[in-house]
C-alpha positions in Angstrom: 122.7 -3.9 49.4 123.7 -7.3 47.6 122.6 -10.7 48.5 123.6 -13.9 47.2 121.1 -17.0 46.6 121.4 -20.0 44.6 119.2 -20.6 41.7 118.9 -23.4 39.1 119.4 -22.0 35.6 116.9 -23.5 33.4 115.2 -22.6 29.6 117.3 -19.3 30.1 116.3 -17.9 33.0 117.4 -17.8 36.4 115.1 -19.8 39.2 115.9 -18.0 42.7 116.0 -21.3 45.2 114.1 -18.5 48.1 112.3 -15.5 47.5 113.9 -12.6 46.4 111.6 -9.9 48.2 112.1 -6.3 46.3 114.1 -7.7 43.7 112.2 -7.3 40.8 113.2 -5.3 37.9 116.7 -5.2 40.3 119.7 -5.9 38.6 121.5 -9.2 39.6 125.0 -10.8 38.9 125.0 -14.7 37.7 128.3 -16.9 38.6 127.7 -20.3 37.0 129.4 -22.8 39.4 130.6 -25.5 37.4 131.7 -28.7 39.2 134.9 -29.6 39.3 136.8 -33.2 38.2 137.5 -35.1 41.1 141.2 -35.3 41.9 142.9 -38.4 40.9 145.2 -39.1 44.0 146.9 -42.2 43.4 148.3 -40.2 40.3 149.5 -37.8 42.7 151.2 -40.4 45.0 148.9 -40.5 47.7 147.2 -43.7 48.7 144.0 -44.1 50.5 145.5 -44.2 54.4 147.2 -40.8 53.6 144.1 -39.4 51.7 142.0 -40.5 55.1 144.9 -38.9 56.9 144.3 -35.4 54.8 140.5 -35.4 54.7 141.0 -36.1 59.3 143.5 -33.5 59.3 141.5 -30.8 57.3 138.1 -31.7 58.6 138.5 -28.5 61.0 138.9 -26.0 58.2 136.0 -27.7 56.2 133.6 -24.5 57.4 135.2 -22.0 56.7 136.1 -23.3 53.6 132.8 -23.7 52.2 131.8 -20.3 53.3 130.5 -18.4 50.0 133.4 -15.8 50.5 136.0 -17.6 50.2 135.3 -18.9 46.8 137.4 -15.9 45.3 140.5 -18.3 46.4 138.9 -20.7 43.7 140.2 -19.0 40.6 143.6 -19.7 39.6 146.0 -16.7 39.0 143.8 -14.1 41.4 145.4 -11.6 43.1 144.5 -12.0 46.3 146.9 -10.1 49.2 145.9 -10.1 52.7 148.1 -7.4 54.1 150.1 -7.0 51.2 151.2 -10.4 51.0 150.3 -12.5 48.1 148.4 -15.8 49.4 149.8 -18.5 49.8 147.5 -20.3 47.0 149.1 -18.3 44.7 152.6 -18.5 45.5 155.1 -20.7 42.5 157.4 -23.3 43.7 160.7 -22.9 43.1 161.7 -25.5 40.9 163.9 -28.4 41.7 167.2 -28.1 41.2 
């Protein structure tokens, strides 16, 4: 069985943020979540109307999004295929000609 909890890494241990009933002497997997930079629209050519736009637009998604298992879209270059097509994260643009 595996179950994921968040925990504050501190002195070089691992705090659980809720108990971890049978867990001890278990072994466990650590991800450290680093947090990202923010992303600098305006250097992208998007002003604040169309970033309003976006986040509006988005909003719906937002849930599924932040659900813990979708977090393996996160990391650049992963192979992820659903139905043996590559995702659509992952696909290159062809350059410009």
């Amino acid at each position: 069985m595996a179950k994921s909890v968040e925990g504050i890494y501190r002195n070089g241990k691992v705090d659980p943020l809720e108990p971890l009933q049978g867990a001890d002497g278990g072994r466990v997997i650590v991800t450290l979540v680093v947090p990202s930079e923010p992303v600098g629209l305006s250097a992208r050519g998007i002003d604040e109307s169309q970033a309003a736009d976006l986040r509006r637009r988005l909003s719906p998604f937002a849930e599924d999004w932040d659900r813990p298992e979708m977090s393996v879209y996160d990391e650049p270059g992963s192979d992820i295929r659903v139905d043996g097509l590559p995702s659509p994260a992952n696909r290159v643009a062809a350059p410009h000609a």
